[in-house]
Each structure stands twice: as C-alpha cells, then as structure tokens.
C-alpha positions, 0 to 999 in steps of 0.5 A: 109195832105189833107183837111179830116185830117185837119178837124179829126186834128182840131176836135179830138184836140177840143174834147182832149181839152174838149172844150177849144180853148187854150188848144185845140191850145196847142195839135194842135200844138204839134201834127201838129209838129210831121208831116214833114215839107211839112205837116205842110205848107199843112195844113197852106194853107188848112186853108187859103182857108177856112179862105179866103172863109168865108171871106164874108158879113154876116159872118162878120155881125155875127162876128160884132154882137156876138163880139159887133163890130169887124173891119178886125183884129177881123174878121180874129181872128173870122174866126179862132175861127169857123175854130176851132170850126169844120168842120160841125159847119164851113159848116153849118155856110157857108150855113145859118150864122145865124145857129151859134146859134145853136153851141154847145157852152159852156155858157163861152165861150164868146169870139168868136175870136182864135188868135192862130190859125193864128199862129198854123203852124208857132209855130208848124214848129219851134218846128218841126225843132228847130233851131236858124231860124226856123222862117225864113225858115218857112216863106221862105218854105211857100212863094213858097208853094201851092197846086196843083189846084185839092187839092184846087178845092177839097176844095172849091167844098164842100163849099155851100153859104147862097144866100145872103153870101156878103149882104150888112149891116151897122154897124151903122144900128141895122135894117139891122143887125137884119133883116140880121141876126135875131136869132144871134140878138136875142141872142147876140146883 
C-alpha cells in the first residue's frame, strides 16, 4: 500500500458507489479487507497524514460555513468526506479552500461530513481477521505501526497550501468568513 493505491482504492470505490458516500464506505471496506493485515494498517496511516495535513484554519472555515457550523468532531468527519471525495478534489482544496465550489457535487448531496471513514480500517480489519478479538488486535497492531520516514515524506511533499491555509476566522464574524472564503459564502452560507 502506498499513498497511489490508496487514492486508486478511495476513487474507483467512489465511481462503484456511483457517487454514494455510504455505498462507496461499504465497497472500501470490503475491498480493503481482502488486502494483508499490514495493508490495511498502511492505508489507515496514510489517511491520518492526509487527514492531519488538512487539519488547517480555512479549511475549517469552509467545513463551518458549508455545515452551518461545525466544532472539532464535525471537523474530523468533514476531513473525511473530502479525503472520500478524492485525490484531485483533497489537492486542490489544500491549494485554494474555496475551489471546493467547484466540486462535482451531486445537488443531494448535502452533508458534507464521512464518519465512516474514520473507522474504515478498523471495520475492515475485523472482517479481514474475523475473531472474537479482532478489535483488540486491530488497535494492538496499529499503536506500534508507522511508516517509514521516506513513505510519509512521500506524502506530505505532494501537498501545496493556499498561503493563507491557518488564517485566523471568527466564527461569530460572518465578515471574516465571507471575506475568508467568498465563493464558498456565496454559495453556502
């Protein structure tokens, strides 16, 4: 698993799925299940860099104004539905957070958070091993696994920023947001 296969893992399943996040978790899983043990941890911790890098202000601001407000939990599950929409779409939000107009979104598709993802290894680990303590060992292999420092370099190096990615916003401020974030304002808020 290296992070090519993990973004060809999240798209071809989000094409299967014909565009469906629930459906598109269910194949993920399945498919990710199939892989050996050690995979599966990769790609878990692949999804961590991503999830940690877009971990940033603005992204934040758009994640607060597309889900008429959104703390840290709503946050995480926003990182998520982004990593799920796809490699080009994560990239290019990275580099301009208001591009995510400019999503092919469906017009129902409305809520802009993937919970499922967060657990995506997980569940796909215990039907990968299916024992009574699958959930142990997952947790078990997954505390002492990383990623050697040329795979997360790898990673990271691809990842270009808007300059101002950690811009400080209010969210009590609707000025701040619009002018922050103006097309996603427009359209959402």
């Amino acid at each position: 698993m290296n992070k090519n296969e993990f973004w060809e893992l999240i798209q071809k399943s989000y094409q299967e799925a014909n565009w469906e996040t629930d459906k598109q978790m269910e194949i993920l899983i399945n498919k990710l299940s199939e892989y050996p043990q050690e995979e599966i941890l990769k790609f878990q911790k692949i999804y961590e860099i991503y999830a940690e890098e877009a971990n940033r202000k603005k992204i934040h601001a758009a994640a607060h104004i597309m889900a008429d407000g959104c703390e840290k939990e709503c946050f995480e599950k926003f990182i998520g539905w982004l990593i799920s929409r796809g490699k080009e779409p994560y990239l290019n939000v990275l580099q301009n957070p208001d591009s995510i107009v400019d999503l092919d979104m469906p017009y129902e598709d409305d809520y802009y958070e993937n919970e499922e993802i967060l657990e995506l290894s997980q569940e796909a680990f215990i039907k990968k091993i299916k024992t009574n303590n699958a959930i142990d060992i997952y947790f078990e292999e997954k505390k002492d696994f990383k990623l050697d420092s040329k795979e997360v370099q790898d990673i990271v190096a691809e990842i270009s920023f808007d300059e101002d990615i950690n811009a400080d916003w209010n969210k009590n401020d609707e000025e701040s947001l619009k002018t922050l974030l103006p097309n996603i304002y427009e359209k959402f808020w």
